[in-house]
KOLSEKOL-780592 format. One record per residue: x, y, z of N, C-alpha, C in turn; residue in three letters. Coordinates in Angstrom, 1 decimal. Layout:
// KOLSEKOL-780592
X,Y,Z,X,Y,Z,X,Y,Z,ala
...
END
This chain:
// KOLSEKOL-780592
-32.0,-5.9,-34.1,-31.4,-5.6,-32.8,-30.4,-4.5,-32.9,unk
-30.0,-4.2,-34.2,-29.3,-3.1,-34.4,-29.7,-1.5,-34.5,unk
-31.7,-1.8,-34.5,-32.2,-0.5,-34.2,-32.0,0.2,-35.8,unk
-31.9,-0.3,-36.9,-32.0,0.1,-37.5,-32.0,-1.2,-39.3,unk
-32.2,-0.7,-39.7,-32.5,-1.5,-41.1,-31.5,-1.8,-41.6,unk
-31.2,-3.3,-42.5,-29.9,-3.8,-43.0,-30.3,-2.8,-44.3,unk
-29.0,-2.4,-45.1,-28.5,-2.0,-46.3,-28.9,-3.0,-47.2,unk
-29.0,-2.4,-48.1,-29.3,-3.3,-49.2,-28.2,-4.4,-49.8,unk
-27.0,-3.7,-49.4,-25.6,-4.5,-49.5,-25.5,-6.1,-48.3,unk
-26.3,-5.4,-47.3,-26.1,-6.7,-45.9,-27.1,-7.8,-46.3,unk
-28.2,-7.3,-47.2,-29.3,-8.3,-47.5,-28.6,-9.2,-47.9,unk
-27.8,-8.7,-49.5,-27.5,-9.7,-50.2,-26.4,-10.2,-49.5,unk
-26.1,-10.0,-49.0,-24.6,-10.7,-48.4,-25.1,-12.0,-47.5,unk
-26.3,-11.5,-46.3,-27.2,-12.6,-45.8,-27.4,-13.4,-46.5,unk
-28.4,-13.2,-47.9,-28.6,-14.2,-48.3,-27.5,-15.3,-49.1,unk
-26.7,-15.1,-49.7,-25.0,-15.6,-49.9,-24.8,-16.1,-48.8,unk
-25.0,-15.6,-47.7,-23.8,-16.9,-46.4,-25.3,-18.1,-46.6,unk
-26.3,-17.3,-46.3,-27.9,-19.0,-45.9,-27.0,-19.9,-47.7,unk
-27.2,-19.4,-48.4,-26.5,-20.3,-49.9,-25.6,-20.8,-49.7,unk
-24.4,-20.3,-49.2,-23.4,-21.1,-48.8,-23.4,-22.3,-47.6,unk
-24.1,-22.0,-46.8,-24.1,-22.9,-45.4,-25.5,-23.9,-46.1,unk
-25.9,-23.9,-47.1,-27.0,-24.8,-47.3,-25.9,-25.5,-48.3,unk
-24.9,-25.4,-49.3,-24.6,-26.1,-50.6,-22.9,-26.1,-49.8,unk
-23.2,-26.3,-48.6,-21.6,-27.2,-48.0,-21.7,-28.4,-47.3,unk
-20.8,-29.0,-47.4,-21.0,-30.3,-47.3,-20.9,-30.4,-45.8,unk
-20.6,-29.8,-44.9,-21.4,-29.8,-43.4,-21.1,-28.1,-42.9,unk
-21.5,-28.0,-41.9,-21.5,-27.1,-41.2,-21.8,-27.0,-39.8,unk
-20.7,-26.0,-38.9,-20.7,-26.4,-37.5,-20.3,-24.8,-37.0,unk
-20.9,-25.1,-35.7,-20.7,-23.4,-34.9,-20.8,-23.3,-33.6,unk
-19.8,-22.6,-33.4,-19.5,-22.6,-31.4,-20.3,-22.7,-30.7,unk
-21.6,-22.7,-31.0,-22.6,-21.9,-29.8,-24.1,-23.2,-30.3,unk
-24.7,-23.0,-28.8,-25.9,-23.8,-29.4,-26.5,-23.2,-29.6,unk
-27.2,-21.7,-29.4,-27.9,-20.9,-30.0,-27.6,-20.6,-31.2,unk
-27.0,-20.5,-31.9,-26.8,-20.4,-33.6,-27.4,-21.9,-34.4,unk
-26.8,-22.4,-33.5,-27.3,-24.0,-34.0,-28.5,-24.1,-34.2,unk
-28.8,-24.6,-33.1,-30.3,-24.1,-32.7,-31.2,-23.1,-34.1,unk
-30.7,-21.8,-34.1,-31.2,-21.2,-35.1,-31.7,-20.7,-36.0,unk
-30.6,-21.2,-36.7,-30.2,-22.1,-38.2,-31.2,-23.1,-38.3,unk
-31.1,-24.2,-37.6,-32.1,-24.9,-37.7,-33.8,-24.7,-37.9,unk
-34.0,-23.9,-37.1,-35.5,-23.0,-36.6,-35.9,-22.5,-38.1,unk
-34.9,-21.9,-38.7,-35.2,-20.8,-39.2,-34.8,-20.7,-41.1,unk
-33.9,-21.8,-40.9,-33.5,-22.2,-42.3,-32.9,-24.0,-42.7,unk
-33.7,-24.6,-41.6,-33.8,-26.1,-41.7,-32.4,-26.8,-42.0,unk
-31.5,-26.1,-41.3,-29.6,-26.4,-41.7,-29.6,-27.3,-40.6,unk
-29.0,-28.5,-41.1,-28.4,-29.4,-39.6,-26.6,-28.8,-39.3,unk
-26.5,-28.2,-38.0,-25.9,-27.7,-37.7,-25.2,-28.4,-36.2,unk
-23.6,-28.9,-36.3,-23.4,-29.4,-35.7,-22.4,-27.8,-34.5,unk
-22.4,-28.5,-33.2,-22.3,-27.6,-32.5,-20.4,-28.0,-32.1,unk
-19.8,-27.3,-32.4,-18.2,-28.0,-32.1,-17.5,-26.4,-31.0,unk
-17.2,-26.7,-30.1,-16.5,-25.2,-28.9,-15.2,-25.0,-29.6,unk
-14.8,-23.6,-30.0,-13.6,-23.6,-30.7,-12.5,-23.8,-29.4,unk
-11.7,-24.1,-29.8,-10.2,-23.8,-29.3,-9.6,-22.6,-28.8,unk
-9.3,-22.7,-27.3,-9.3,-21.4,-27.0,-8.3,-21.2,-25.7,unk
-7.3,-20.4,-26.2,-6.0,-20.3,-24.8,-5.6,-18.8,-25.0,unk
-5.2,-18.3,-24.0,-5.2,-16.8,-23.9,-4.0,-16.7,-22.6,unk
-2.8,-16.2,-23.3,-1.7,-15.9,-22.7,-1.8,-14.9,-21.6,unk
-1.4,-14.8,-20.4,-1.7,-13.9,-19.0,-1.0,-12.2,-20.2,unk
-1.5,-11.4,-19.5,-1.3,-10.2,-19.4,0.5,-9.8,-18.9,unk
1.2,-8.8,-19.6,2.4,-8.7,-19.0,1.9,-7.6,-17.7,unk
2.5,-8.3,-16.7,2.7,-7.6,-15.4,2.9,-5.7,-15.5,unk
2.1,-5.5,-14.8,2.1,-3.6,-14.7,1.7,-3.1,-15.7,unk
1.2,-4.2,-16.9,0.8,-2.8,-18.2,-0.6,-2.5,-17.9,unk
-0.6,-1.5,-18.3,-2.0,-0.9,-17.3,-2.0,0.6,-19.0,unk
-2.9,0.6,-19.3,-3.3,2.0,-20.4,-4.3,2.6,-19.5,unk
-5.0,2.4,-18.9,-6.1,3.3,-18.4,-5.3,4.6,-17.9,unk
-6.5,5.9,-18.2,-6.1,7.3,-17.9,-6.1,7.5,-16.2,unk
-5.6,8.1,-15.6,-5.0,8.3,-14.3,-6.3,8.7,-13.2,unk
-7.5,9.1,-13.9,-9.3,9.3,-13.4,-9.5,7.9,-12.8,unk
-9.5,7.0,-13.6,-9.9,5.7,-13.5,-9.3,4.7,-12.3,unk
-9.6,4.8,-11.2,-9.1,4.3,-10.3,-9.0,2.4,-10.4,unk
-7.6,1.8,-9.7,-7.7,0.7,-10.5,-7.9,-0.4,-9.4,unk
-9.1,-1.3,-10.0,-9.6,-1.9,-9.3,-10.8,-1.5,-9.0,unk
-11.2,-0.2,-9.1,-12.5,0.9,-9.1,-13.4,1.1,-10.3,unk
-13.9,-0.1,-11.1,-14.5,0.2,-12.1,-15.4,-1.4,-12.5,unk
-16.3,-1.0,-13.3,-16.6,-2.3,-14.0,-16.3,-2.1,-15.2,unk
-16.8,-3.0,-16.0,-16.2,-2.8,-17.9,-17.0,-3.2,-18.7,unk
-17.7,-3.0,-19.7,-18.0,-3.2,-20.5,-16.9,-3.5,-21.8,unk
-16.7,-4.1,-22.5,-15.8,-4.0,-24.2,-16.1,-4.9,-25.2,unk
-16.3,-4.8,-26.5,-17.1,-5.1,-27.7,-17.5,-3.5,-28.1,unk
-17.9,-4.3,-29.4,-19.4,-3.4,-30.1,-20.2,-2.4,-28.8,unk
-19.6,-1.2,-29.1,-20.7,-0.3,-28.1,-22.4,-0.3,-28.9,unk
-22.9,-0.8,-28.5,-24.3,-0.7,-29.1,-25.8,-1.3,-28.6,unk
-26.1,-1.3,-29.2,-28.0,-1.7,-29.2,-27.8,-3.5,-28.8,unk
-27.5,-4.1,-30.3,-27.2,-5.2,-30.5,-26.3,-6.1,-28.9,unk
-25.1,-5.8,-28.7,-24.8,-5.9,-27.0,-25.3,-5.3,-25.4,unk
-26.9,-4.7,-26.0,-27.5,-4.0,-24.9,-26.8,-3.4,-24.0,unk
-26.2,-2.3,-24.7,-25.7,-1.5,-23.8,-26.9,-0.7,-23.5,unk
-27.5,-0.2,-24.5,-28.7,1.0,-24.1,-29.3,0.5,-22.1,unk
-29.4,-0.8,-22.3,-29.7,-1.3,-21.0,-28.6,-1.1,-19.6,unk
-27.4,-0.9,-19.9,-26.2,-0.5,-19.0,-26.4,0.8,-19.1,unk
-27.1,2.3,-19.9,-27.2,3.3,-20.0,-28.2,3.4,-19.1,unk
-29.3,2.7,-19.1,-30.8,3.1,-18.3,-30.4,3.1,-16.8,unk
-29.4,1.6,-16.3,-29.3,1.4,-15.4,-27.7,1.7,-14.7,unk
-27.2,2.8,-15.1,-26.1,3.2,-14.5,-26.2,4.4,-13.4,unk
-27.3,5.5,-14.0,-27.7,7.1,-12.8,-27.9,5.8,-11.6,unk
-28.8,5.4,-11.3,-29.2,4.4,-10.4,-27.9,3.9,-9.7,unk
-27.1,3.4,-9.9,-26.0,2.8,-9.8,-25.5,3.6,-9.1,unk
-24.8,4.7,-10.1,-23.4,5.5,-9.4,-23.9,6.4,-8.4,unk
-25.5,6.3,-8.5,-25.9,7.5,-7.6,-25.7,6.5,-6.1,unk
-25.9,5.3,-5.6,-26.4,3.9,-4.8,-24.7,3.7,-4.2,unk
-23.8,4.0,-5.4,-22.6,3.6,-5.0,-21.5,4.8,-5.3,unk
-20.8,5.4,-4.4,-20.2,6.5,-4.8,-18.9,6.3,-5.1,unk
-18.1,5.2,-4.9,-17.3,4.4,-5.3,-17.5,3.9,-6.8,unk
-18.1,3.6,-7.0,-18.7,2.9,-8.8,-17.6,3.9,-9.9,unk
-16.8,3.3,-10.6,-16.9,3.5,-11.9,-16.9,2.9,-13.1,unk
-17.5,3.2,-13.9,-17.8,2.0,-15.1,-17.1,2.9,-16.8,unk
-16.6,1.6,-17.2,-16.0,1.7,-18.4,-16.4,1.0,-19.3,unk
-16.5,1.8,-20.5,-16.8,1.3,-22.0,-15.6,1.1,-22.8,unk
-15.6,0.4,-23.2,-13.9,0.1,-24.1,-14.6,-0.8,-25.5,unk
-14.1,0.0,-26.9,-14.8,-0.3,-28.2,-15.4,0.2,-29.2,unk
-15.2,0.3,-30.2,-15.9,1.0,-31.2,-17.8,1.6,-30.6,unk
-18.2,2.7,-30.8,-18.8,3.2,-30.2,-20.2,3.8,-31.3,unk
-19.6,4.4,-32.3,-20.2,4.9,-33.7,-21.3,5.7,-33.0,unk
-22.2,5.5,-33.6,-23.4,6.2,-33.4,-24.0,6.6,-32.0,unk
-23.6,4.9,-31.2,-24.3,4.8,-29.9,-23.7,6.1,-29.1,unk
-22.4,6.4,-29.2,-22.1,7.5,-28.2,-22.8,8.6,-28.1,unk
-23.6,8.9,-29.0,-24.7,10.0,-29.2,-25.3,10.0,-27.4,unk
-26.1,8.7,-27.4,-26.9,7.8,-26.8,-26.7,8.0,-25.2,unk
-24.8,7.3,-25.2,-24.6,7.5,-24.1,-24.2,9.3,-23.6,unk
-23.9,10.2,-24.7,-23.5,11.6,-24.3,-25.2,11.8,-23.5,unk
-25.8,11.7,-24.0,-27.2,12.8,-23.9,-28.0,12.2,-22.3,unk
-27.8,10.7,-22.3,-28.6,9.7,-21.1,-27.7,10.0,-19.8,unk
-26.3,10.3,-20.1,-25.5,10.1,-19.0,-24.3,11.6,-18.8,unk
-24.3,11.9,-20.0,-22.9,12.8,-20.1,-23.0,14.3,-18.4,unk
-24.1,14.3,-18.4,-24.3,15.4,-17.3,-24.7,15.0,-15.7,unk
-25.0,13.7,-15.9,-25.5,13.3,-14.5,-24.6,12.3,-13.5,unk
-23.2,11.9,-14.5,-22.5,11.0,-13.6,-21.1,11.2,-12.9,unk
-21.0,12.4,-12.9,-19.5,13.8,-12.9,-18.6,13.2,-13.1,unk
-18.1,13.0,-14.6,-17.4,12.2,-14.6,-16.6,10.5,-14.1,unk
-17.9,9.7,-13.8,-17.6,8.6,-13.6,-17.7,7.3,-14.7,unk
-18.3,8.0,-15.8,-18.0,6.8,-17.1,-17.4,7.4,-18.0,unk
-16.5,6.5,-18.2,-16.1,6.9,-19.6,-15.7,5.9,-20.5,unk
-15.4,6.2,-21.6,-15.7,5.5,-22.9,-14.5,5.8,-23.6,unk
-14.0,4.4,-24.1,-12.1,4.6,-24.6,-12.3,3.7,-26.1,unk
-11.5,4.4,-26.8,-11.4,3.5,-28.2,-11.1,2.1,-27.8,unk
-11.4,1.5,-28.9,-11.0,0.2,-29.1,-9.1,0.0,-28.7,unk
-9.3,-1.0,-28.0,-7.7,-1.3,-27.9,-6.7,-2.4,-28.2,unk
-5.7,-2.2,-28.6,-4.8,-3.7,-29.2,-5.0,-4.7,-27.7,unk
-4.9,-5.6,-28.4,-5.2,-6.7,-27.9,-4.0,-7.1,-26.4,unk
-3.1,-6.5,-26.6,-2.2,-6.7,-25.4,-2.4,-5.2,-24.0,unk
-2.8,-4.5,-24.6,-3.5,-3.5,-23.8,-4.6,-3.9,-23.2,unk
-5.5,-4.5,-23.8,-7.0,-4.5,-23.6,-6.6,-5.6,-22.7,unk
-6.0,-6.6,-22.7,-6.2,-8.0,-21.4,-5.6,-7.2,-20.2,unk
-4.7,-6.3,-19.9,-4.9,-5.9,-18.0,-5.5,-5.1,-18.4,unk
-6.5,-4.1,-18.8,-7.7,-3.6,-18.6,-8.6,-4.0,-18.0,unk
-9.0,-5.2,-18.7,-10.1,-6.4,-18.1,-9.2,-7.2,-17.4,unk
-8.3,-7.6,-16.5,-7.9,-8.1,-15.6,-7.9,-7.1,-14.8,unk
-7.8,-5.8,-14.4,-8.0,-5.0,-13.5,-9.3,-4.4,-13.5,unk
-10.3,-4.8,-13.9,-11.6,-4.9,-13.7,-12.4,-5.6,-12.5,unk
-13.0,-4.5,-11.9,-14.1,-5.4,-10.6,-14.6,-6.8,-11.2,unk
-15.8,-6.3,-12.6,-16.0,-7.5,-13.1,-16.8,-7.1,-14.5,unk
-17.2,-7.4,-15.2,-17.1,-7.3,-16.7,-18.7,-7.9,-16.6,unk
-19.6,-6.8,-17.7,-20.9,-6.8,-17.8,-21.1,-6.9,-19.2,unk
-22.0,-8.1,-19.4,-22.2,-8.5,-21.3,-23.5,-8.8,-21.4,unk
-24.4,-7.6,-21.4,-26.1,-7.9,-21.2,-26.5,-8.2,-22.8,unk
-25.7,-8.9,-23.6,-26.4,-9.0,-25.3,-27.5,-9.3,-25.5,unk
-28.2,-9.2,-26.3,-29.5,-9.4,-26.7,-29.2,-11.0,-27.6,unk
-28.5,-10.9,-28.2,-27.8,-12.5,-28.9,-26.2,-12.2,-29.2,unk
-25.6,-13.4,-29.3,-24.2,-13.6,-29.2,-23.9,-15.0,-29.8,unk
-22.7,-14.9,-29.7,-22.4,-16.5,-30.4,-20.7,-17.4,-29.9,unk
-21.0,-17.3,-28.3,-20.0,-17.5,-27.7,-19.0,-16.8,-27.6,unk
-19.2,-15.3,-27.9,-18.1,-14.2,-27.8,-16.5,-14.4,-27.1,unk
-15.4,-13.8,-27.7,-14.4,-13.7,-27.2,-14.5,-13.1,-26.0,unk
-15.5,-11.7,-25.8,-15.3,-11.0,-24.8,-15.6,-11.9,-23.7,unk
-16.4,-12.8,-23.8,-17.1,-13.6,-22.7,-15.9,-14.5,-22.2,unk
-15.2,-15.3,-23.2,-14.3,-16.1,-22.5,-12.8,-15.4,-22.2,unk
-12.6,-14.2,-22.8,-11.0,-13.4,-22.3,-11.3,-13.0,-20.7,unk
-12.6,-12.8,-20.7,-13.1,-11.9,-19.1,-12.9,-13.6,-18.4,unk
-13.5,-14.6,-18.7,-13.6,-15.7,-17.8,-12.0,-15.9,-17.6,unk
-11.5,-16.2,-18.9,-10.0,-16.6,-18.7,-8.9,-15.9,-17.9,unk
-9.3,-14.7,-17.4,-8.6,-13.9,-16.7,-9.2,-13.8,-15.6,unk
-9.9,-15.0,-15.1,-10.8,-14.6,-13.6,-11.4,-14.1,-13.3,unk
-12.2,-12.8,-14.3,-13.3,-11.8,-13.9,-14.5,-12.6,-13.8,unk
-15.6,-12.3,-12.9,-16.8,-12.2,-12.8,-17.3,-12.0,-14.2,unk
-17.9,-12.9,-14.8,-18.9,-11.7,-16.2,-20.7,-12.0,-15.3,unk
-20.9,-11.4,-16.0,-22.1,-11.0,-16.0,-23.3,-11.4,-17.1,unk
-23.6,-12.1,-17.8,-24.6,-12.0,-19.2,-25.5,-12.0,-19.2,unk
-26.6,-12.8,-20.3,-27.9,-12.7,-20.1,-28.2,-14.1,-20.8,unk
-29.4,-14.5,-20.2,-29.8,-15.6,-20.6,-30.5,-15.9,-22.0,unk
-30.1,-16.8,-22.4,-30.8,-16.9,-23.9,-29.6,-16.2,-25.1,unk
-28.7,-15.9,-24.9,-27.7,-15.3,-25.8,-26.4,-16.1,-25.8,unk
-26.0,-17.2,-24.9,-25.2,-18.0,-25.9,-24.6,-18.3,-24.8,unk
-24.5,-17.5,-23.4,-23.5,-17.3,-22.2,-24.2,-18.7,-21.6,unk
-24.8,-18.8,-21.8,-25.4,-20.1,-20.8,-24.9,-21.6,-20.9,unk
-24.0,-21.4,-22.1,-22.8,-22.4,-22.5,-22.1,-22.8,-21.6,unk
-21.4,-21.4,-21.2,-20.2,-21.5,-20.6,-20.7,-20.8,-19.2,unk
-21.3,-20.4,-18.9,-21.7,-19.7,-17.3,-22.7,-20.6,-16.8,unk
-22.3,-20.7,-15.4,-23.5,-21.4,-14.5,-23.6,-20.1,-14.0,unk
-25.0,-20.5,-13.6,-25.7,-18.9,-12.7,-25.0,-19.0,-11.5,unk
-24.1,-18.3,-10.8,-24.3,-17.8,-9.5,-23.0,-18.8,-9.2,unk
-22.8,-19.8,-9.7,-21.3,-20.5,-9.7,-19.8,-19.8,-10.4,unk
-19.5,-19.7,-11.7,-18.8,-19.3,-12.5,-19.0,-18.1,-13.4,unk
-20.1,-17.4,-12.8,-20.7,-16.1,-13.3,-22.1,-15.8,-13.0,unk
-23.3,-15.1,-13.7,-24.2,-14.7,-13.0,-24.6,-14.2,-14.6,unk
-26.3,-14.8,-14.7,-26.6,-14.9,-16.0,-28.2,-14.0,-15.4,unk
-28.3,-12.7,-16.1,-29.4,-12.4,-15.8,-30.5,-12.2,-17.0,unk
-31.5,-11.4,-16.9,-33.0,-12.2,-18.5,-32.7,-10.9,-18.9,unk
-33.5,-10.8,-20.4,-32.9,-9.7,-21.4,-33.8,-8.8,-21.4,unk
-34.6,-8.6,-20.7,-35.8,-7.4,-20.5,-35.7,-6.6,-19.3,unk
-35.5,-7.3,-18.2,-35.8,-7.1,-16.8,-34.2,-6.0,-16.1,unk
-34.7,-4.6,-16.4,-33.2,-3.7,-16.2,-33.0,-3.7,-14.5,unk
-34.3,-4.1,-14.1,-33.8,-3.7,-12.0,-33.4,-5.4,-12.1,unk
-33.9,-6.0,-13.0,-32.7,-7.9,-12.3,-30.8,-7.3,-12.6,unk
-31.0,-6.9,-13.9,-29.5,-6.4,-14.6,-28.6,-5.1,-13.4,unk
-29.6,-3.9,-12.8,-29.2,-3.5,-12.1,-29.0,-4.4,-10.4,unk
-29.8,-4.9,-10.4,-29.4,-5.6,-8.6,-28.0,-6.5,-8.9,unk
-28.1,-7.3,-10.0,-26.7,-8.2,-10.3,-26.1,-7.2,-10.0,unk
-25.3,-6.6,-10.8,-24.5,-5.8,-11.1,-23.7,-5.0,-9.6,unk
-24.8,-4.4,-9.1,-24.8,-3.7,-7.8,-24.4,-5.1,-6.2,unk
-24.9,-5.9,-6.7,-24.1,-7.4,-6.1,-23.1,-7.6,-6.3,unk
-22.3,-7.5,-7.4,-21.2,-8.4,-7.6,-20.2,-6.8,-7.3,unk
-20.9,-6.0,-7.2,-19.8,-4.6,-7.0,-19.4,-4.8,-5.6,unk
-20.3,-5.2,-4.4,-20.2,-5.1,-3.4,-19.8,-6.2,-2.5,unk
-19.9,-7.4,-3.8,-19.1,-8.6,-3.0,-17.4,-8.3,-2.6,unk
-17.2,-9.1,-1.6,-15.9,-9.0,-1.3,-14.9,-10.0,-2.3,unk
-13.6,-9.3,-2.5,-13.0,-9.8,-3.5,-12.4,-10.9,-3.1,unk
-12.6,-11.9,-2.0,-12.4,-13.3,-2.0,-13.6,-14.0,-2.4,unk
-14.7,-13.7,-2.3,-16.0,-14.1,-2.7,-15.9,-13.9,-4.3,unk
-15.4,-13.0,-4.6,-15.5,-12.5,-6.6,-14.2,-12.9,-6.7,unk
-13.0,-12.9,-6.1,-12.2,-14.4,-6.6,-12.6,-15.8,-7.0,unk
-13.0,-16.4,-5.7,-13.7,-17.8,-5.8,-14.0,-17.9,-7.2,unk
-15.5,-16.8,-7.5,-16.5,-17.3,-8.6,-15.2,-17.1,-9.8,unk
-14.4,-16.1,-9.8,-13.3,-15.7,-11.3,-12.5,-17.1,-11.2,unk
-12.3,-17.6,-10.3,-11.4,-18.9,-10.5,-12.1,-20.5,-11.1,unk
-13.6,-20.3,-10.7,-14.7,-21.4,-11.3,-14.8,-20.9,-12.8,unk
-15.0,-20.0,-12.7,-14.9,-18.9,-14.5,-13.9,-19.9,-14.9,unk
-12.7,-19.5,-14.7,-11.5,-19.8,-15.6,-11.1,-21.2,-15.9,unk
-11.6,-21.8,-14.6,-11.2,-23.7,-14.7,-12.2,-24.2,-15.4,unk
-13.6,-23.7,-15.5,-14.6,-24.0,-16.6,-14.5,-23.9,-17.9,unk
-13.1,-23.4,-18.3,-12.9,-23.5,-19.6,-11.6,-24.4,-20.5,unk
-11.6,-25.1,-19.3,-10.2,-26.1,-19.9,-11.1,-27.5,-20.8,unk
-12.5,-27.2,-21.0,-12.2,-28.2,-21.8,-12.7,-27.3,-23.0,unk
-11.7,-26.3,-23.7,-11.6,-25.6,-24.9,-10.0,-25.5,-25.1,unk
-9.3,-25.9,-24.3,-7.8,-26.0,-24.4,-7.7,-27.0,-26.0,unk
-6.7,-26.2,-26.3,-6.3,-26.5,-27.6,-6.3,-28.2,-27.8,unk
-5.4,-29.2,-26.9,-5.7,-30.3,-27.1,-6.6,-31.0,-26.9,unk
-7.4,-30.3,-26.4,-8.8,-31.3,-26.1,-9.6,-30.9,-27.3,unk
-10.3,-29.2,-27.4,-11.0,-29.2,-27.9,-10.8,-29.4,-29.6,unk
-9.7,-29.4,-30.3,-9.1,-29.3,-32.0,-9.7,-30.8,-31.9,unk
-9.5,-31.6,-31.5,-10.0,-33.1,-32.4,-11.1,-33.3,-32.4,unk
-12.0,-32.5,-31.8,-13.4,-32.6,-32.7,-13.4,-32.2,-34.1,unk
-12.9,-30.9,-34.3,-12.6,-30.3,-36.1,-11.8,-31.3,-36.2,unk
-11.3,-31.9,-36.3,-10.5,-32.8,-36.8,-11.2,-33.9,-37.4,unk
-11.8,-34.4,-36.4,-12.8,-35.9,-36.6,-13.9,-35.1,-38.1,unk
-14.4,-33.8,-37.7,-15.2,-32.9,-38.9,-15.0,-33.6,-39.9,unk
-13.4,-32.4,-40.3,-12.7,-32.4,-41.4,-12.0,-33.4,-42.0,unk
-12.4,-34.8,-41.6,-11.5,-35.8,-42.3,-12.9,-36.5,-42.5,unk
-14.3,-36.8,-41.4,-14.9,-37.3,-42.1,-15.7,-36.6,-43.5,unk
-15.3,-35.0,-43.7,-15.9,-34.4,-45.0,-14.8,-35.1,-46.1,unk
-14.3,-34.6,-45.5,-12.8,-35.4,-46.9,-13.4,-36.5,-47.0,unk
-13.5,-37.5,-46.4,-13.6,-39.1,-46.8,-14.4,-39.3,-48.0,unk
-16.0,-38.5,-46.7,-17.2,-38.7,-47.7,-16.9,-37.5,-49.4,unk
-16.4,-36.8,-49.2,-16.1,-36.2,-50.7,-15.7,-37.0,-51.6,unk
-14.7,-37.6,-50.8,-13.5,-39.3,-51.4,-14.7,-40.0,-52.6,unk
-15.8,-40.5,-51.2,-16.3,-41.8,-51.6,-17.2,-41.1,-53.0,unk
-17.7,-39.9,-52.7,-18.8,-39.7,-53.8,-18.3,-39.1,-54.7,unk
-16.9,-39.0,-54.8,-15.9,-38.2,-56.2,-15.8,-40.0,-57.1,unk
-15.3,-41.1,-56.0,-15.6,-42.6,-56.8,-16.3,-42.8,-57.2,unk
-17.5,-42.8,-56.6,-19.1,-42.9,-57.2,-19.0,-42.1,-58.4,unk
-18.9,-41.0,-58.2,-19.4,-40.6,-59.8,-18.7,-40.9,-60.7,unk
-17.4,-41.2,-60.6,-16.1,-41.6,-61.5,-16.8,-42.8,-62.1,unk
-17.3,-43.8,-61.2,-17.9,-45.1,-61.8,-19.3,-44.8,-62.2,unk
-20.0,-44.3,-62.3,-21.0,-43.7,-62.5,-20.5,-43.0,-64.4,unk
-20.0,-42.4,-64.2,-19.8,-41.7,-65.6,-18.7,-43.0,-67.1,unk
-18.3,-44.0,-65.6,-17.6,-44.6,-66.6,-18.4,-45.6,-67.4,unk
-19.1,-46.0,-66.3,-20.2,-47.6,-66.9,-21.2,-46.6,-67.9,unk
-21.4,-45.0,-67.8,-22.3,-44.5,-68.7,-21.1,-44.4,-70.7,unk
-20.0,-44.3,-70.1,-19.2,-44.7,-71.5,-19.3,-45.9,-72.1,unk
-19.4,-46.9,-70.9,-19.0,-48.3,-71.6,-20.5,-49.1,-71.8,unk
-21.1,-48.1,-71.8,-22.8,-48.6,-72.1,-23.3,-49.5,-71.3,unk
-22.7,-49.7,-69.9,-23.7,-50.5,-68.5,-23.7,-50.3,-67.7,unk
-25.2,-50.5,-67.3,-25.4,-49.8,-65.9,-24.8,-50.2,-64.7,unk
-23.8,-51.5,-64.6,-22.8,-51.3,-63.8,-23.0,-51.4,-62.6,unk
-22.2,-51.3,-61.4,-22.6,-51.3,-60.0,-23.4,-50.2,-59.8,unk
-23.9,-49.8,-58.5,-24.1,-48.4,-57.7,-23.6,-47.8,-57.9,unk
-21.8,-48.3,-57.4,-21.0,-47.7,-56.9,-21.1,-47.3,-55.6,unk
END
C-alpha cells in the first residue's frame, strides 16, 4: 500500500514483531481490524482492548496557519502524506472540487517525502494556489489547526484506530473515512461522521463536497455526536480493561512459574509427584 517494496531491513523487522506477538503470553490491539488480521493471516488470538484516550482543548487564538489560508475556509488532511493514507485519492479528486467550489481550500499538514512529487505535478498548476501543504506540526499547534477546520478527510486504505481520527472527533470536526480501515469503530455513517468505500473517488468526492456545503449547525450537530461517542475511551472507563489484561498475565505467569518449580523439584526427589 506503500507503492513500493519493503527493504530488506523492514522484512526482517516484520518477521521479529509475527515472533514476538506469537511467543507472548497474550496480545491485544485497539482496532478490530488488526485483530481480525492477525488472526486471518498468522492464527494469533488477538484480543481487541480501545486505548485510553483524553485530549486537552486547544489554547484560545493559537492559530499557526499562513495568512492565504482563510480560517474556517479549508478542509484538512494530517498524518503520513502518502499512498498508504490515500491521499493519491484526495489528489484525483480535488481539480473537481475546487473547480465546483470557489470557496474550497484544502490543507495537507505532515510529513510528505516522496508523495509531494505527486501532489506538485497532479495539482501544483491547476488550483491557484488553493492547497497547500505544511510540515508536520507540534502537537499544541496542530490541535487549533484541526479545530479550525471545516472538517477533516482520512480516506486510508488501512489504519488501526488512528490518533488523527479521534483528535479530529475529539475536537468536534466532521471526519470523513473509509470503510474497512478501522473508522467504522468509532464512526457511524452519516451520524458521528461519514464513512465512504476505498475505490469509489466520485462517492469520496460527493461526501466531501457535502459536508463542505452543509451548514455549520448541521456540521456542529454531527462534530458534537463525534466527540460524545468517545467517552467510553476516557481514561477511567477505558484503563481497567488493561488492567483486568495485565494482572490476569501476571497471575497465569504466577501459576506456571509454581508448576514448574514443583515440576523440577519432584524431578530431584525422584517422584512424580502432583501435576502441579
Amino acid at each position: 500500500m506503500y507503492r513500493k517494496p519493503l527493504t530488506k531491513r523492514q522484512l526482517h523487522l516484520e518477521k521479529a514483531e509475527i515472533l514476538q506477538a506469537k511467543w507472548s503470553s497474550a496480545v491485544y490491539a485497539p482496532s478490530v481490524l488488526l485483530a481480525e488480521t492477525l488472526k486471518a493471516r498468522e492464527g494469533l488470538t488477538v484480543r481487541v482492548i480501545e486505548p485510553p484516550f483524553s485530549l486537552g482543548l486547544p489554547a484560545p487564538g493559537a492559530r499557526a496557519l499562513c495568512a492565504d489560508i482563510a480560517s474556517g475556509g479549508y478542509a484538512l488532511f494530517f498524518g503520513f502524506v502518502g499512498y498508504l493514507k490515500g491521499c493519491d485519492r484526495l489528489v484525483n479528486v480535488l481539480p473537481g472540487l475546487l473547480e465546483r467550489n470557489p470557496d474550497l481550500q484544502f490543507v495537507f499538514i505532515g510529513p510528505v517525502g516522496r508523495f509531494g512529487q505527486v501532489i506538485q505535478q497532479q495539482l501544483g498548476a491547476s488550483v491557484n494556489g488553493r492547497v497547500f501543504v505544511l510540515e508536520p506540526q507540534r502537537h499544541p499547534d496542530l490541535l487549533p489547526l484541526i479545530q479550525d477546520a471545516r472538517f477533516v478527510v482520512l480516506p486510508s486504505r488501512i489504519d488501526n484506530l488512528p490518533n488523527a481520527c479521534l483528535e479530529a472527533m475529539a475536537l468536534g470536526r466532521v471526519v470523513i473515512g473509509t470503510h474497512g480501515a478501522s473508522f467504522d469503530q468509532v464512526i457511524e455513517d452519516g451520524v458521528s461522521g461519514f464513512l465512504v468505500s476505498q475505490e469509489d473517488d466520485r462517492e469520496l468526492a460527493s461526501c466531501m463536497e457535502r459536508v463542505w456545503r452543509m451548514s455549520p449547525e448541521e456540521r456542529d450537530r454531527i462534530g458534537s455526536r463525534a466527540a460524545r461517542s468517545l467517552d467510553r475511551m476516557r481514561p477511567e472507563a477505558a484503563i481497567a480493561p488493561l488492567i483486568d489484561l495485565f494482572e490476569e498475565v501476571s497471575r497465569d505467569a504466577r501459576q506456571s512459574a509454581h508448576g514448574g518449580f514443583l515440576r523440577r523439584l519432584n524431578r530431584l526427589l525422584g517422584s512424580p509427584g502432583p501435576a502441579g
